[in-house]
N, C-alpha and C positions, 0 to 999 in steps of 0.2 A: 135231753132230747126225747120230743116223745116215741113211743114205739107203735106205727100202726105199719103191721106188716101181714102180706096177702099169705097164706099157708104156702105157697114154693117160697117164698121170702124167707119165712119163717124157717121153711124146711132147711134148707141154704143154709141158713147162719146157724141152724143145729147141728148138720151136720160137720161143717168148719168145726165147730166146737169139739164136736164128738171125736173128728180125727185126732185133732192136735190134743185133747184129756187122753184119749188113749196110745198118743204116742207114735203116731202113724203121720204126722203133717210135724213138720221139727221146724223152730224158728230160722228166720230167713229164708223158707219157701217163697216165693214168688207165686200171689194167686192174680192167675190173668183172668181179666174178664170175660173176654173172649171163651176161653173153656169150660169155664162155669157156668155161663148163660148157656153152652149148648150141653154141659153135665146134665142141666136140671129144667133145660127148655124154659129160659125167661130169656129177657130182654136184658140188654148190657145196663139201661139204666134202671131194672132191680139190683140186678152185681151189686150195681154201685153205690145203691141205696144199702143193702146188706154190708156189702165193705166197709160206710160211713159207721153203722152203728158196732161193727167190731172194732176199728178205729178208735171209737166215744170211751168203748169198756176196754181199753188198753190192749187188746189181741193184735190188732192188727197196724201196721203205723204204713203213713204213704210217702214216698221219696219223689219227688221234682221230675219229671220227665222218663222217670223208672216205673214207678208205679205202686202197686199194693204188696204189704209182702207181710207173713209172719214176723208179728214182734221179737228180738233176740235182745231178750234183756241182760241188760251188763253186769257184774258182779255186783254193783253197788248201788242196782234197781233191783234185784231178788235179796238182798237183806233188806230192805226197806220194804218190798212187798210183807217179806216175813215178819218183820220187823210189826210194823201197820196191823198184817192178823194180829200175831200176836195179840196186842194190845185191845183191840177191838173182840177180838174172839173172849179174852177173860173179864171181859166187861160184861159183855152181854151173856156171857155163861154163869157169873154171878147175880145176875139180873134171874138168868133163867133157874137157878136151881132150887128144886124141889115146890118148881112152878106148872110142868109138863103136865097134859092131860094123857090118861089109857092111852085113848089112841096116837096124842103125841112118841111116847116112848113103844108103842109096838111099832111102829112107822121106822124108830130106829132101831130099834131089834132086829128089822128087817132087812135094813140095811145090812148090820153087821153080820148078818147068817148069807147073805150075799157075799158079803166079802171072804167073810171066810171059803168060801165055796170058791174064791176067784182065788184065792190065796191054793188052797190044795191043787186045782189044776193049772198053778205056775201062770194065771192068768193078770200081769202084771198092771196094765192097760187097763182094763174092769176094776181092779184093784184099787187104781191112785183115781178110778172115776165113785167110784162107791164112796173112798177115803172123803171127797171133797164133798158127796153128798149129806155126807153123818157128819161132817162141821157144821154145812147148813143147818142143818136139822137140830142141831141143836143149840143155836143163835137165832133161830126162831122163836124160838120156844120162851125168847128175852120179850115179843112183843115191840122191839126197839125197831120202826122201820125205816127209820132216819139212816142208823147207822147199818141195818141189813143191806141196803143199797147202795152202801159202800162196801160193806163189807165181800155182796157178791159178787163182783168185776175182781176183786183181790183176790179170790177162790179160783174162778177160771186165767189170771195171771199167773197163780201159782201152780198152773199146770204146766206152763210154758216154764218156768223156772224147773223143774223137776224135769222136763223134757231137754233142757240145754245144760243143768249142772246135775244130776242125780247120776249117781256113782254105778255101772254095770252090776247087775245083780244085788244092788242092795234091795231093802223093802222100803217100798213107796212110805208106808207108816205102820205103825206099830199096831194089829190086830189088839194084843193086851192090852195096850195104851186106852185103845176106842174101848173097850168093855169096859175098864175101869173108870175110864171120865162119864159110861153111863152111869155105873153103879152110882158114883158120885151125887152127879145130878139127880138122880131121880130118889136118892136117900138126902136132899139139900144138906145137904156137906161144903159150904160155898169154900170154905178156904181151902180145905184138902181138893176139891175141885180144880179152883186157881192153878193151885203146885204144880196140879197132876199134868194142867194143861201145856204152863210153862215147862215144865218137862217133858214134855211132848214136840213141842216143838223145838229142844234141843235138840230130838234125838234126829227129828225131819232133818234140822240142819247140819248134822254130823253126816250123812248120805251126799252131803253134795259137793261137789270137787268145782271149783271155780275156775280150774284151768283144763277144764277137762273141751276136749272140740266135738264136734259129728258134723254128719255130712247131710244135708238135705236128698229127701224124698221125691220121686215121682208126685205132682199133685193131681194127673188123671190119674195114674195109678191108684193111690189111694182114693179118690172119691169113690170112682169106681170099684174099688173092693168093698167101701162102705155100702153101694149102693145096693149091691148085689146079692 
């Protein structure tokens, strides 16, 4: 689908994003059109236009006479999400190692000193949004655009997985984990890279409890805190 969208449009399905990466819109919210078009002063058919394309990239799924709602992915759509990284992320991270320009690896440096900073002030939400931005980051860095645009819809799915199975107080992901797969990459160490990654993403899936429940959010609530 292609994406030609007006900057409220735009803004719209940024900030949907932005709630639900940082934990604030929980799958199985209910997004009415009606509230969002007067959230953000557009017309019910941008909503819907924006709904469509979260829809496209797995976030949002539409039910029969009910409507739009947060995707709540089942135990055996977030192993397969993971699953998919996985595979895809140690592909293109041995594509990308010891490929990265300066400003490629200060770009992630930067990330990580965010993180961390989101890490000491218990800032958990910033955290697992940082987390998701240093995977990009360093799956670009492969050149592979093919597989980056698949790869990206599975990044912002896996925030919804982490928001429906991720255990109270655990860590979104492992701060050492990310230094060390930079280290990696940017000293091209493709196999030790690999390892690091796939164990990295054990440790993601060891946090998450598949029987675990929550309750759904206010969704003016939240926008409007976002907004604010």
């Amino acid at each position: 689908m292609t994406r030609i969208m007006s900057e409220r449009e735009a803004d719209l399905y940024h900030e949907i994003m932005r709630a639900i990466t940082e934990m604030q819109l929980l799958p199985g919210r209910k997004l009415t059109e009606d509230k969002l078009a007067r959230a953000f002063q557009v017309s019910r058919a941008r909503v819907r236009k924006v709904l469509l394309y979260l829809a496209d990239d797995g976030i949002v799924t539409h039910e029969p006479n009910k409507g739009a709602f947060v995707r709540e992915p089942s135990p055996e759509e977030a192993r397969q999400i993971i699953e998919a990284r996985l595979l895809i992320e140690t592909h293109l991270a041995s594509l990308a190692s010891g490929n990265g320009s300066k400003q490629q690896y200060e770009d992630l440096r930067a990330i990580l000193d965010a993180e961390s900073q989101a890490l000491v002030r218990n800032d958990a939400a910033a955290a697992a949004r940082l987390s998701g931005e240093f995977h990009l980051g360093v799956a670009k860095i492969s050149g592979h655009q093919l597989l980056l645009d698949i790869l990206h819809p599975l990044i912002s799915r896996s925030s919804l997985v982490i928001v429906r199975y991720r255990q109270p107080d655990a860590p979104t992901c492992s701060e050492g984990d990310h230094q060390r797969i930079l280290e990696l990459l940017m000293a091209g160490k493709t196999k030790k890279l690999v390892q690091m990654l796939t164990e990295h993403f054990g440790h993601f899936t060891s946090e998450l409890d598949y029987t675990r429940t929550t309750e759904p959010q206010s969704l003016v609530e939240v926008l409007a805190a976002k907004r604010s």
